[in-house]
mmCIF file of the C-alpha atoms, coordinates in Angstrom:
data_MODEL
# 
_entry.id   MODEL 
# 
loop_
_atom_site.group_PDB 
_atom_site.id 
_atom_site.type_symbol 
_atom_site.label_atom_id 
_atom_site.label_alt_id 
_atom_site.label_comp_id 
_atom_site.label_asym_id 
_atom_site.label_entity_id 
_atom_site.label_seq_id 
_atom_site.pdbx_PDB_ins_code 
_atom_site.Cartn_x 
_atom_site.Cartn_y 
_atom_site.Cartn_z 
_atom_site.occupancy 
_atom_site.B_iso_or_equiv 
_atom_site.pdbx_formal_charge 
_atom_site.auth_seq_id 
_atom_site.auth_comp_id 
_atom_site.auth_asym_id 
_atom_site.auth_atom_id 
_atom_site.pdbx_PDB_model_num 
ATOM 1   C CA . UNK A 1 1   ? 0.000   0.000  0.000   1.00 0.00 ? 1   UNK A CA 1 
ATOM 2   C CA . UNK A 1 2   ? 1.358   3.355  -0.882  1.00 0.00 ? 2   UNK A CA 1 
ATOM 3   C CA . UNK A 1 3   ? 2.153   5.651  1.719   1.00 0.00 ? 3   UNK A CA 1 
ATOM 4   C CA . UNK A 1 4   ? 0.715   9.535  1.235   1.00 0.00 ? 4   UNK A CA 1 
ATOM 5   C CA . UNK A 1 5   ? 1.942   12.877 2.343   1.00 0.00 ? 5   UNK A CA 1 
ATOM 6   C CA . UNK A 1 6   ? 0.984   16.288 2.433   1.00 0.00 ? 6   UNK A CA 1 
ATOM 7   C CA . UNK A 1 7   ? 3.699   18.655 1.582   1.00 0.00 ? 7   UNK A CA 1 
ATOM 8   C CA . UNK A 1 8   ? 4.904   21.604 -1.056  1.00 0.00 ? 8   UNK A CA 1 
ATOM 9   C CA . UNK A 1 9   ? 5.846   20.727 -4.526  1.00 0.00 ? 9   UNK A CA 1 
ATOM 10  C CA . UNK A 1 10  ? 9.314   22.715 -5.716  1.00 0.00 ? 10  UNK A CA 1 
ATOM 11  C CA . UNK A 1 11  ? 7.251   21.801 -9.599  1.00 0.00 ? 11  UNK A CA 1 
ATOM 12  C CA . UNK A 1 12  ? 3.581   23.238 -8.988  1.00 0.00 ? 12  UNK A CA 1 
ATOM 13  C CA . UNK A 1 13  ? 3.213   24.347 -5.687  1.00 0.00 ? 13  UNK A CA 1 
ATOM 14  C CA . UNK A 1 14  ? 5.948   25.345 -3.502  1.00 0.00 ? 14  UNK A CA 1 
ATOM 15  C CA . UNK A 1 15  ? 4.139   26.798 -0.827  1.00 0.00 ? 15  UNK A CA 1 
ATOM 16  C CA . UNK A 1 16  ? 1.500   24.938 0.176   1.00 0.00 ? 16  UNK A CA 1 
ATOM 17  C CA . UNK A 1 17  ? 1.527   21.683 0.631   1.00 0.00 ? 17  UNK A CA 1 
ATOM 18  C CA . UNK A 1 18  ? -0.229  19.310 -1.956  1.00 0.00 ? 18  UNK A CA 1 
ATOM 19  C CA . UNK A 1 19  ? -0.481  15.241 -1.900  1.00 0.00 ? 19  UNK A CA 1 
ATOM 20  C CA . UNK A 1 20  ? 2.261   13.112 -2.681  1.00 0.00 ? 20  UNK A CA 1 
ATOM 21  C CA . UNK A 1 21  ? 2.750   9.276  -2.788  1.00 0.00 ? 21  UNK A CA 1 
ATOM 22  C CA . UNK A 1 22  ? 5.939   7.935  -1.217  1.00 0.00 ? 22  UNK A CA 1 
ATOM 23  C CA . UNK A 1 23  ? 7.983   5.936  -3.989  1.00 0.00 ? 23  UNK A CA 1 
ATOM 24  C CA . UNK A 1 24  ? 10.955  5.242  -1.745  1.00 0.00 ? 24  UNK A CA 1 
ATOM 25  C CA . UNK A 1 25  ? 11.605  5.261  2.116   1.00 0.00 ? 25  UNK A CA 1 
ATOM 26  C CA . UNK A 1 26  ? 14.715  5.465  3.779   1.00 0.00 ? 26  UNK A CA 1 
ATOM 27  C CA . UNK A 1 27  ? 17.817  7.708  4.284   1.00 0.00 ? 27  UNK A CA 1 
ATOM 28  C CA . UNK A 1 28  ? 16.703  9.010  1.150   1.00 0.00 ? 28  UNK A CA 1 
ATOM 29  C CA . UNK A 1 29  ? 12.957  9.341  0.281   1.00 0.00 ? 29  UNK A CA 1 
ATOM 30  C CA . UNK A 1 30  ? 10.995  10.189 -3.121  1.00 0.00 ? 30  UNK A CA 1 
ATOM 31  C CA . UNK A 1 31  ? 7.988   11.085 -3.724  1.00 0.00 ? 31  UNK A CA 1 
ATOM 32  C CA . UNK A 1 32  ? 5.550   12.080 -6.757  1.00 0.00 ? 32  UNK A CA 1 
ATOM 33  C CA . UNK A 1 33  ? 3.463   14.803 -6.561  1.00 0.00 ? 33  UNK A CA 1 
ATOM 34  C CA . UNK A 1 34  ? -0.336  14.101 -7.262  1.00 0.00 ? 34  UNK A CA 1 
ATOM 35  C CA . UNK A 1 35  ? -1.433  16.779 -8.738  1.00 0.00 ? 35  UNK A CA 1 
ATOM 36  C CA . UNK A 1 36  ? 1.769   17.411 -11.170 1.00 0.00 ? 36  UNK A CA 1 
ATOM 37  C CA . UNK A 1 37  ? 3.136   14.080 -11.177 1.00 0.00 ? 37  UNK A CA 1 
ATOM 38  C CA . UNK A 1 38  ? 6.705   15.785 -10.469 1.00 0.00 ? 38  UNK A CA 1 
ATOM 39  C CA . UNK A 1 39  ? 8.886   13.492 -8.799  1.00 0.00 ? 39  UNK A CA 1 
ATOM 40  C CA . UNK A 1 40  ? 11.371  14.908 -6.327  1.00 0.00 ? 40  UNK A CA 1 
ATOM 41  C CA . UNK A 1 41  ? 13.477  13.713 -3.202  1.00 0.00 ? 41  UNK A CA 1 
ATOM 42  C CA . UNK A 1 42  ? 11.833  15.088 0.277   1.00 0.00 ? 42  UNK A CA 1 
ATOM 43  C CA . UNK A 1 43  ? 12.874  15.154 3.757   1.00 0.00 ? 43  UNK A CA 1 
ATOM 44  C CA . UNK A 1 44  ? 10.330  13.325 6.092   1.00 0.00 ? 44  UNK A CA 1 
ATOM 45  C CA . UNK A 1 45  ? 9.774   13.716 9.772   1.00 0.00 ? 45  UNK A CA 1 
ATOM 46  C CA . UNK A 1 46  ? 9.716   10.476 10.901  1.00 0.00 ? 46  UNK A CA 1 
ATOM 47  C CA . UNK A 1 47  ? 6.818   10.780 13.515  1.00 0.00 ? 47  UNK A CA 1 
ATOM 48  C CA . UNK A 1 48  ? 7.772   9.828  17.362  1.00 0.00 ? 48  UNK A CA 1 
ATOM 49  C CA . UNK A 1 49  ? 5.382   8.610  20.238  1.00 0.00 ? 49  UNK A CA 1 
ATOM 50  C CA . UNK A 1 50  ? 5.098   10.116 23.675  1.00 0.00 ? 50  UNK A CA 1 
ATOM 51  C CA . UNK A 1 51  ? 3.462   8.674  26.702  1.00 0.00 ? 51  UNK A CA 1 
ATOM 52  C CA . UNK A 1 52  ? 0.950   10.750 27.953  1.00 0.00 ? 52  UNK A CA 1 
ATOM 53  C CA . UNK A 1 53  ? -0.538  10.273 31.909  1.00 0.00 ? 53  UNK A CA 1 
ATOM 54  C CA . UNK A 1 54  ? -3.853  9.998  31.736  1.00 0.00 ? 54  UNK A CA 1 
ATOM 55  C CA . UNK A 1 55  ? -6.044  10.030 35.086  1.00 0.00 ? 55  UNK A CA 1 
ATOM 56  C CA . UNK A 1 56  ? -9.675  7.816  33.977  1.00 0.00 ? 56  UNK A CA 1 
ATOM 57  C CA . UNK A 1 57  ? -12.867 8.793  36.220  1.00 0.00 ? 57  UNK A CA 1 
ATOM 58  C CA . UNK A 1 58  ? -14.992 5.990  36.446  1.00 0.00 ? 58  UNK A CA 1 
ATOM 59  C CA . UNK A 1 59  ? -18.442 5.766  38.946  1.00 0.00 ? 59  UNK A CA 1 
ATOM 60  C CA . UNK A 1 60  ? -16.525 7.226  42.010  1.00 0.00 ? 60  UNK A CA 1 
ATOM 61  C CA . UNK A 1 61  ? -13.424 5.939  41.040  1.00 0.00 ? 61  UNK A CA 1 
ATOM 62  C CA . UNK A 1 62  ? -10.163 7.340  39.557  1.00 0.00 ? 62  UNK A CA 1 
ATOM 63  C CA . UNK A 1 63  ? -7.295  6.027  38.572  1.00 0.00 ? 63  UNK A CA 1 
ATOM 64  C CA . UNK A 1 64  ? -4.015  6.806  36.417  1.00 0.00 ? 64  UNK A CA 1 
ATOM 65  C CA . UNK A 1 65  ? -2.994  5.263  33.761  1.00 0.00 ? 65  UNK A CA 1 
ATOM 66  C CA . UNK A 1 66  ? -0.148  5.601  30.641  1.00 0.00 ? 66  UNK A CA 1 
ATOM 67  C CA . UNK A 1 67  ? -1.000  5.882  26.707  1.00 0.00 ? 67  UNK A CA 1 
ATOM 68  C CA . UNK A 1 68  ? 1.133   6.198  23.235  1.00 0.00 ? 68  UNK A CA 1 
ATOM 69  C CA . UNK A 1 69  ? 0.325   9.344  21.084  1.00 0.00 ? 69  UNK A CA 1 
ATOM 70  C CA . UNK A 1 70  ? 1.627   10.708 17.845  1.00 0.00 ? 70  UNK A CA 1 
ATOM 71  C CA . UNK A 1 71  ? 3.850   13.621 19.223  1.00 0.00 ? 71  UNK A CA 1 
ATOM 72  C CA . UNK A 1 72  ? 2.183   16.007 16.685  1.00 0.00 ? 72  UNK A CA 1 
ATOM 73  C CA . UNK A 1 73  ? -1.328  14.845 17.850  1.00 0.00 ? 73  UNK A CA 1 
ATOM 74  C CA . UNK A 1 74  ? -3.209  17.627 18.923  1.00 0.00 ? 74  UNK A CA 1 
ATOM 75  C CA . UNK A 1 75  ? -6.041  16.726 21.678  1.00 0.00 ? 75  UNK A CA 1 
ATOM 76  C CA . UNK A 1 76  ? -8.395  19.226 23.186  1.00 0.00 ? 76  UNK A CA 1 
ATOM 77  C CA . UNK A 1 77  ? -11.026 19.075 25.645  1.00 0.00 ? 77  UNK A CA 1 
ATOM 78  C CA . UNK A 1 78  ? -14.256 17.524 25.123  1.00 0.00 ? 78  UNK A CA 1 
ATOM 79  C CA . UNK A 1 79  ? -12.128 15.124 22.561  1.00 0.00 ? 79  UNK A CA 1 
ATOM 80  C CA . UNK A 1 80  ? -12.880 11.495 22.990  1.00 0.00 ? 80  UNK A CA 1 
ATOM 81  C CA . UNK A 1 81  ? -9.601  9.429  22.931  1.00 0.00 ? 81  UNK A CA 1 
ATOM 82  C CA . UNK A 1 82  ? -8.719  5.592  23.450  1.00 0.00 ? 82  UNK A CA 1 
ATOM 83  C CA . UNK A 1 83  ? -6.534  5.028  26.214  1.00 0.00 ? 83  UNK A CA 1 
ATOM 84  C CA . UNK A 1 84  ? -4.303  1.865  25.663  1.00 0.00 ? 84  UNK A CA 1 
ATOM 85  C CA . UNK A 1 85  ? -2.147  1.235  29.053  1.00 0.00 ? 85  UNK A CA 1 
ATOM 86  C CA . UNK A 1 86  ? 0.184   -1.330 27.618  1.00 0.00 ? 86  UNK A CA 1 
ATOM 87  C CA . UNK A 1 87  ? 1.618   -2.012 31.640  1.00 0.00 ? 87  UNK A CA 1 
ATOM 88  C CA . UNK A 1 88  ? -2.165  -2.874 32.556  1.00 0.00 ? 88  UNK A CA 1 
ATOM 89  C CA . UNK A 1 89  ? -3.337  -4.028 29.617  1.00 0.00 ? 89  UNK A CA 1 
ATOM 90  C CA . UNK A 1 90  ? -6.497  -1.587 30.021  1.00 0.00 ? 90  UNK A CA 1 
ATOM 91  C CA . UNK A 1 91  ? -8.043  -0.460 26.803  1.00 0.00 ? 91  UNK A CA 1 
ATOM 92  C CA . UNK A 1 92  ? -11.129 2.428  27.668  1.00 0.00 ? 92  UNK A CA 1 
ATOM 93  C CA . UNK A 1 93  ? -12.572 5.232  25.398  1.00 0.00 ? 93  UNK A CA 1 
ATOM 94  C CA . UNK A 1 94  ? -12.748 8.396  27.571  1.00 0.00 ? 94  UNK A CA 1 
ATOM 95  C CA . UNK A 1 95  ? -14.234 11.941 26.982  1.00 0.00 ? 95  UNK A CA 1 
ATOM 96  C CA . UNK A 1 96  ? -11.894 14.414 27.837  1.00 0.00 ? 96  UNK A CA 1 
ATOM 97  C CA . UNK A 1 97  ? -12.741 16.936 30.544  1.00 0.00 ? 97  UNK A CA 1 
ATOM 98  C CA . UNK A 1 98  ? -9.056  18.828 31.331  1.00 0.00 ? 98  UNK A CA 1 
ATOM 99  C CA . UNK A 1 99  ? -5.865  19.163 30.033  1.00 0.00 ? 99  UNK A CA 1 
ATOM 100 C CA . UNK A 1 100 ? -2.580  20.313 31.643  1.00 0.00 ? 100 UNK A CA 1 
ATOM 101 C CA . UNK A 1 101 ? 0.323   21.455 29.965  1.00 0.00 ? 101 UNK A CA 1 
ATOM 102 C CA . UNK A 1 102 ? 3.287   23.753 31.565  1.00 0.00 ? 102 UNK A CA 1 
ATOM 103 C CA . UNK A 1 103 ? 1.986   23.474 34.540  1.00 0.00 ? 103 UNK A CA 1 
ATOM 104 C CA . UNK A 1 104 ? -1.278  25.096 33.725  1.00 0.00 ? 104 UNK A CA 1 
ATOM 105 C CA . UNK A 1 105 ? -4.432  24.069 32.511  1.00 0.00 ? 105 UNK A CA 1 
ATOM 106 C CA . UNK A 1 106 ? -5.168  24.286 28.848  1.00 0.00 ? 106 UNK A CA 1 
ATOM 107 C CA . UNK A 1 107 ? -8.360  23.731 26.145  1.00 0.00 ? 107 UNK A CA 1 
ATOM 108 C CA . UNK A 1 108 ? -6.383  22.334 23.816  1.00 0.00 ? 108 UNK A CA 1 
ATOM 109 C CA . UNK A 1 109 ? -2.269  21.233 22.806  1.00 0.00 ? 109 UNK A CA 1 
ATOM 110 C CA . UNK A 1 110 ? 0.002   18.687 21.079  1.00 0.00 ? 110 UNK A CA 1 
ATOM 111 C CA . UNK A 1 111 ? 0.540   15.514 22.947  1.00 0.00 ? 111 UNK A CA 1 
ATOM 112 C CA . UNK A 1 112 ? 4.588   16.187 23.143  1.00 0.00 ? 112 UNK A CA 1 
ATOM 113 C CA . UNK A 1 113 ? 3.581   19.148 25.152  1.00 0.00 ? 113 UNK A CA 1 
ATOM 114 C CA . UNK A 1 114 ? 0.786   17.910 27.806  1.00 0.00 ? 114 UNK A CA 1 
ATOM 115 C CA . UNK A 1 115 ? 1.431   16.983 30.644  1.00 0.00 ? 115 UNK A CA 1 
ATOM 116 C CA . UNK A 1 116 ? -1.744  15.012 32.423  1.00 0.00 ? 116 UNK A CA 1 
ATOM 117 C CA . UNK A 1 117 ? -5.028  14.159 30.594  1.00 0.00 ? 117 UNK A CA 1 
ATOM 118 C CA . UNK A 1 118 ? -8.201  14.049 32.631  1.00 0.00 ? 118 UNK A CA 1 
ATOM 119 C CA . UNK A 1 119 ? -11.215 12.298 30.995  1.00 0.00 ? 119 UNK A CA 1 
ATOM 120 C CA . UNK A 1 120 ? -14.650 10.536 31.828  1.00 0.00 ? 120 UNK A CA 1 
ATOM 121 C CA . UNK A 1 121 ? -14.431 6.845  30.817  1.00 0.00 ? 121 UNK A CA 1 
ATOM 122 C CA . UNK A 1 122 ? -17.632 6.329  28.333  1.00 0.00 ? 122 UNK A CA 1 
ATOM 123 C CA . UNK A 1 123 ? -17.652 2.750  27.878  1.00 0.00 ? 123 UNK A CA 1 
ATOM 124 C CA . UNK A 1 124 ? -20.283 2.577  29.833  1.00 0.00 ? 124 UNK A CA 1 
ATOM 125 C CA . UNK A 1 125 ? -22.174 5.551  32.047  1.00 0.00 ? 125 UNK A CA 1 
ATOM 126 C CA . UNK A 1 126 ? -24.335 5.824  35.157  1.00 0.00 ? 126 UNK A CA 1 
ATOM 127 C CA . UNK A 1 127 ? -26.655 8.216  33.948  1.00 0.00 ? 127 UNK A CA 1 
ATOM 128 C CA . UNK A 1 128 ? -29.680 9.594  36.604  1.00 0.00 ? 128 UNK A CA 1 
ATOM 129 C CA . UNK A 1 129 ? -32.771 10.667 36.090  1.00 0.00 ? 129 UNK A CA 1 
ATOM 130 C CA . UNK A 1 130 ? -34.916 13.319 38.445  1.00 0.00 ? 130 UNK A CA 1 
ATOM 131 C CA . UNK A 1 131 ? -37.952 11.172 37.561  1.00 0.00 ? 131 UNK A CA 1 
ATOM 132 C CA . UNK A 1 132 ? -41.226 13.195 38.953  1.00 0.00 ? 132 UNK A CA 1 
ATOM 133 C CA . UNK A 1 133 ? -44.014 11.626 40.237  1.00 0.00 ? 133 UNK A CA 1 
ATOM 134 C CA . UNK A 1 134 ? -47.972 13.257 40.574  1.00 0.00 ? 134 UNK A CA 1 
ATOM 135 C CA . UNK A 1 135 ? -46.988 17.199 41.728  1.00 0.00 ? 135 UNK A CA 1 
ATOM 136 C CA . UNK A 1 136 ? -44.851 16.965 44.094  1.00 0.00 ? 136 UNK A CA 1 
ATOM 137 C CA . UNK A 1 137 ? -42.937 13.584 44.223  1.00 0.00 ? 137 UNK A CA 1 
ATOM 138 C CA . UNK A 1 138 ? -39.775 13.678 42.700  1.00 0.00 ? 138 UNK A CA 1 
ATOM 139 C CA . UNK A 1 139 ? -37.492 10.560 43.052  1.00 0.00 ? 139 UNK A CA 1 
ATOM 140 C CA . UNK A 1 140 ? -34.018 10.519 41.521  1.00 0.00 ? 140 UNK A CA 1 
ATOM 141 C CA . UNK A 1 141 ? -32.956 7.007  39.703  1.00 0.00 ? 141 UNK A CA 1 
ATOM 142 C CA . UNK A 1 142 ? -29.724 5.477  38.028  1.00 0.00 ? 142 UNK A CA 1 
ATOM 143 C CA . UNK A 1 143 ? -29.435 3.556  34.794  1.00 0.00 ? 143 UNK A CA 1 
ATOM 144 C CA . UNK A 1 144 ? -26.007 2.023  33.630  1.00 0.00 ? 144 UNK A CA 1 
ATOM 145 C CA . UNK A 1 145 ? -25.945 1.857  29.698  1.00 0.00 ? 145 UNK A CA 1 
ATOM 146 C CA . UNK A 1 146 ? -23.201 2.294  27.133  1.00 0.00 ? 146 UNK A CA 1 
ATOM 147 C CA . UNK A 1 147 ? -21.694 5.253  26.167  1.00 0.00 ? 147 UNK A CA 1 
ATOM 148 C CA . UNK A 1 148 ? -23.284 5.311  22.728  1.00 0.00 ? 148 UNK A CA 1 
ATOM 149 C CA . UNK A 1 149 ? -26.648 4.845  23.999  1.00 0.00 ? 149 UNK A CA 1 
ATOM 150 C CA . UNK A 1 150 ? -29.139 7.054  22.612  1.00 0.00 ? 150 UNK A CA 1 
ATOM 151 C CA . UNK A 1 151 ? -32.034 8.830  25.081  1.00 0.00 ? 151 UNK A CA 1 
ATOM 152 C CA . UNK A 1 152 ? -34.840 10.843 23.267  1.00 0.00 ? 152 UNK A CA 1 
ATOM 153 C CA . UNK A 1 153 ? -37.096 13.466 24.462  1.00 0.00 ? 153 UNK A CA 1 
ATOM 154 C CA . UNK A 1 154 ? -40.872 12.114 24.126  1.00 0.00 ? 154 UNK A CA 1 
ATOM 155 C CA . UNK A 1 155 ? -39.278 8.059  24.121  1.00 0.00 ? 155 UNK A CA 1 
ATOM 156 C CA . UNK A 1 156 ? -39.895 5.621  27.179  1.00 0.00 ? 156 UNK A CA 1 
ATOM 157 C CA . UNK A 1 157 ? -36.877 4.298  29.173  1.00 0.00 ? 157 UNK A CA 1 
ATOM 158 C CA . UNK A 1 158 ? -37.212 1.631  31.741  1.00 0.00 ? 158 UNK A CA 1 
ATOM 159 C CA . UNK A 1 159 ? -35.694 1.548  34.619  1.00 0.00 ? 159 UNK A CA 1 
ATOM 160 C CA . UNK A 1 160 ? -36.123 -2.038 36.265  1.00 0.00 ? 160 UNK A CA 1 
ATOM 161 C CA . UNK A 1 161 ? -39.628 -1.955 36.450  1.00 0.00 ? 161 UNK A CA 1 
ATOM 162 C CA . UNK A 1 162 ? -40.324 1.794  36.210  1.00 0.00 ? 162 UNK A CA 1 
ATOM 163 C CA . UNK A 1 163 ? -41.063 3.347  33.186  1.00 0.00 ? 163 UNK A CA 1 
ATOM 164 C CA . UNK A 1 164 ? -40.106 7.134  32.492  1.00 0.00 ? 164 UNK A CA 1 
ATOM 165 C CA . UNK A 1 165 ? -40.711 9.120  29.959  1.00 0.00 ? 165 UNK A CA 1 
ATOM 166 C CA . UNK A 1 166 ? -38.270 11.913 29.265  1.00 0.00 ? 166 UNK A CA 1 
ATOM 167 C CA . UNK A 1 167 ? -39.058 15.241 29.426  1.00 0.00 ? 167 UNK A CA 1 
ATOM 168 C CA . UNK A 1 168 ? -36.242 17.220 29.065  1.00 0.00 ? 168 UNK A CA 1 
ATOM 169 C CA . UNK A 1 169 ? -32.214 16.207 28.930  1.00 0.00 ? 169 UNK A CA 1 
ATOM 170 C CA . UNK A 1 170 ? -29.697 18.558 30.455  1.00 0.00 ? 170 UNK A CA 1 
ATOM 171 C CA . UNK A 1 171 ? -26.032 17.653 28.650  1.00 0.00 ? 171 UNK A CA 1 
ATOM 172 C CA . UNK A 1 172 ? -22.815 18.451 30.069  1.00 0.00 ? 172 UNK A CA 1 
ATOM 173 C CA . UNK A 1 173 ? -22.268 21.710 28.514  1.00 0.00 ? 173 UNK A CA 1 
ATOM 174 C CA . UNK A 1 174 ? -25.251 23.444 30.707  1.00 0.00 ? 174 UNK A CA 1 
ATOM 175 C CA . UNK A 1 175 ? -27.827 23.488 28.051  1.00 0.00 ? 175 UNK A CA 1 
ATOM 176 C CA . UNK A 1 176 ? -31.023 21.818 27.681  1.00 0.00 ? 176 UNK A CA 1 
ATOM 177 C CA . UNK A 1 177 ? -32.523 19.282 25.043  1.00 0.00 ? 177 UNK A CA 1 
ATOM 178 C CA . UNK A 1 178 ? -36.463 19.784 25.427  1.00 0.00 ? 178 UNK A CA 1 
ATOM 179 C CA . UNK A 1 179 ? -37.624 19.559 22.148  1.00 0.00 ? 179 UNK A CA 1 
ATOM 180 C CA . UNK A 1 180 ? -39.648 16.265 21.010  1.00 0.00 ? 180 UNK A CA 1 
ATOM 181 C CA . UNK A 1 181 ? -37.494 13.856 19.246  1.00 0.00 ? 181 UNK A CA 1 
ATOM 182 C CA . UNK A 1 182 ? -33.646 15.483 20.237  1.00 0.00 ? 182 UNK A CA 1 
ATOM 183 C CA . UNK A 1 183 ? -31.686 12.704 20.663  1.00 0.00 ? 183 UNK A CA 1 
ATOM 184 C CA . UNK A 1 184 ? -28.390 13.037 23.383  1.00 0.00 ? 184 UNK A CA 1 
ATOM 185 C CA . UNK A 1 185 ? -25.911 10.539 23.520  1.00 0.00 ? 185 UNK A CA 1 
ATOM 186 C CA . UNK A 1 186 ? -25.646 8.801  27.390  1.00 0.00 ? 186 UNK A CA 1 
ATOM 187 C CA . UNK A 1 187 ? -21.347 9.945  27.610  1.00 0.00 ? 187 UNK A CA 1 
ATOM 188 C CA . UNK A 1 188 ? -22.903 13.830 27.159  1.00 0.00 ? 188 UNK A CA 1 
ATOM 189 C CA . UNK A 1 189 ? -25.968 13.375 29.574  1.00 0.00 ? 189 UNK A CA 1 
ATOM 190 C CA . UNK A 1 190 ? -25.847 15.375 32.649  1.00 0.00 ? 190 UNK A CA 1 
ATOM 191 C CA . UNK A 1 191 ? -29.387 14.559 34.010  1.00 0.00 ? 191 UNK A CA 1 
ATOM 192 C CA . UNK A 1 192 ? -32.585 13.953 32.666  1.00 0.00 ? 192 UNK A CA 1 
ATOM 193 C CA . UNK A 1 193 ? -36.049 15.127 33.876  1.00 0.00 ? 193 UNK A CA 1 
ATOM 194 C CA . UNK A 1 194 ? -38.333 12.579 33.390  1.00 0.00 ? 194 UNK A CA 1 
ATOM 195 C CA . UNK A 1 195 ? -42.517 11.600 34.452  1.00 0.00 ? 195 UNK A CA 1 
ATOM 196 C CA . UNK A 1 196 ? -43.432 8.091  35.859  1.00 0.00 ? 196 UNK A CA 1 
ATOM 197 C CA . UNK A 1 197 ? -46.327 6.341  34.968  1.00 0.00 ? 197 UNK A CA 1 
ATOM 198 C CA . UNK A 1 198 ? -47.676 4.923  31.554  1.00 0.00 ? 198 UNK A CA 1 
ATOM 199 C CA . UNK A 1 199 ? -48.267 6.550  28.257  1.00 0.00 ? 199 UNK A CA 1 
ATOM 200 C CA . UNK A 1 200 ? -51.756 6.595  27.095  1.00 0.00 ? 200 UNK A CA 1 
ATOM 201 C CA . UNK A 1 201 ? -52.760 4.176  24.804  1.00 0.00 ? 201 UNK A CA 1 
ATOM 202 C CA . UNK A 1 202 ? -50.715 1.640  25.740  1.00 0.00 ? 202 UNK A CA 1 
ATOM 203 C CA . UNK A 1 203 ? -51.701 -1.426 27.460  1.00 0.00 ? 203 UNK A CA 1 
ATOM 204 C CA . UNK A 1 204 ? -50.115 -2.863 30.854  1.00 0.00 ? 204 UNK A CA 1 
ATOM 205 C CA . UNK A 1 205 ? -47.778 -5.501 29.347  1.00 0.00 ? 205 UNK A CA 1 
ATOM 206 C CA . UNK A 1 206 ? -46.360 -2.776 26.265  1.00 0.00 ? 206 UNK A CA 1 
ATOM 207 C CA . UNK A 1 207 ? -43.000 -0.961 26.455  1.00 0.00 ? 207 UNK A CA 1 
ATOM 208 C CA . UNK A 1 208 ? -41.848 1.171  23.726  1.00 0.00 ? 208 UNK A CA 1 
ATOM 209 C CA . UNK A 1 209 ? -39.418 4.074  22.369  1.00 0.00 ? 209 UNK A CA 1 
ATOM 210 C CA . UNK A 1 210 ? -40.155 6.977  21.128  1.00 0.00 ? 210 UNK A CA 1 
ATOM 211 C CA . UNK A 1 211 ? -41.538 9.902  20.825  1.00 0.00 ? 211 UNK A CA 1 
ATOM 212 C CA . UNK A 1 212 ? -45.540 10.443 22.760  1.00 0.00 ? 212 UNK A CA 1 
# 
């Protein structure tokens, strides 16, 4: 498989870089240009992996571990990355909630330059639920789903035997999702306001999703 690279072309465009495909590796690289077919010898930065310290928030646990990165990769918060702690063997998908990088805290850098990582594991998520009852009642319950698990304003969830229906979704950015049918993935749920009781229309033994 041919190896491409984005860089300038001394024959059509010398500065900005355009694709080329790698004919030779080595001390002493070529490459074609793909847009004027010019071949030419290039200088390539050979890549080189840092490991990064990465603290993983998990329930009301946290814990540290180590990952590999790209030195040039550039992370930034609210990012999702893979950590893969090679000591531990641990393999988790987190969202990232902080960076730190000279000492300070940071939105954004490249992974040569940060420090610590601080993220939200969202393989799976304890998500709660204000779930309101009559007037006044208002009960607050937990359900553990996968990251990638879709709630929808209007659907039914169940919650052993409860059923909810969601009202309203506040995400993790401190804005709402109230309107019939938005759909908020469990890893960006904050809360969500929900009513007990069953749907009209629906018979005792029926559970379904989606909007009323």
């Amino acid at each position: 498989m041919i190896r491409e690279i984005d860089i300038e072309c001394p024959s059509c465009s010398p500065r900005e870089e355009v694709g080329h495909e790698v004919l030779k590796e080595g001390q002493s690289p070529l490459v074609r240009c793909m847009k004027c077919g010019h071949v030419h010898p290039v200088k390539i930065k050979t890549p080189k992996n840092v490991s990064v310290r990465v603290i993983v928030s998990k329930m009301d646990t946290s814990n540290t571990f180590k990952t590999d990165l790209d030195s040039e990769t550039v992370i930034q918060v609210d990012d999702e990355l893979v950590v893969d702690d090679e000591e531990t063997g641990m393999v988790c998908p987190i969202l990232i909630t902080s960076l730190e990088a000279g000492g300070k805290r940071v939105n954004a850098g490249i992974a040569e330059e940060i420090e610590t990582v601080w993220g939200r594991a969202i393989d799976e998520i304890t998500v709660k639920f204000s779930a309101q009852e009559g007037t006044e009642k208002t009960d607050v319950v937990e359900k553990r789903v996968p990251g990638d698990y879709e709630f929808v304003v209007g659907a039914e969830e169940r919650v052993g035997n409860t059923r909810l229906y969601i009202t309203k979704i506040k995400v993790r950015d401190g804005l709402f999702r109230s309107r019939k049918g938005d759909v908020v993935l469990a890893k960006y749920v904050k809360r969500i306001f929900a009513k007990k009781g069953r749907r009209e229309g629906f018979g005792q033994g029926e559970s379904r999703r989606g909007p009323w």
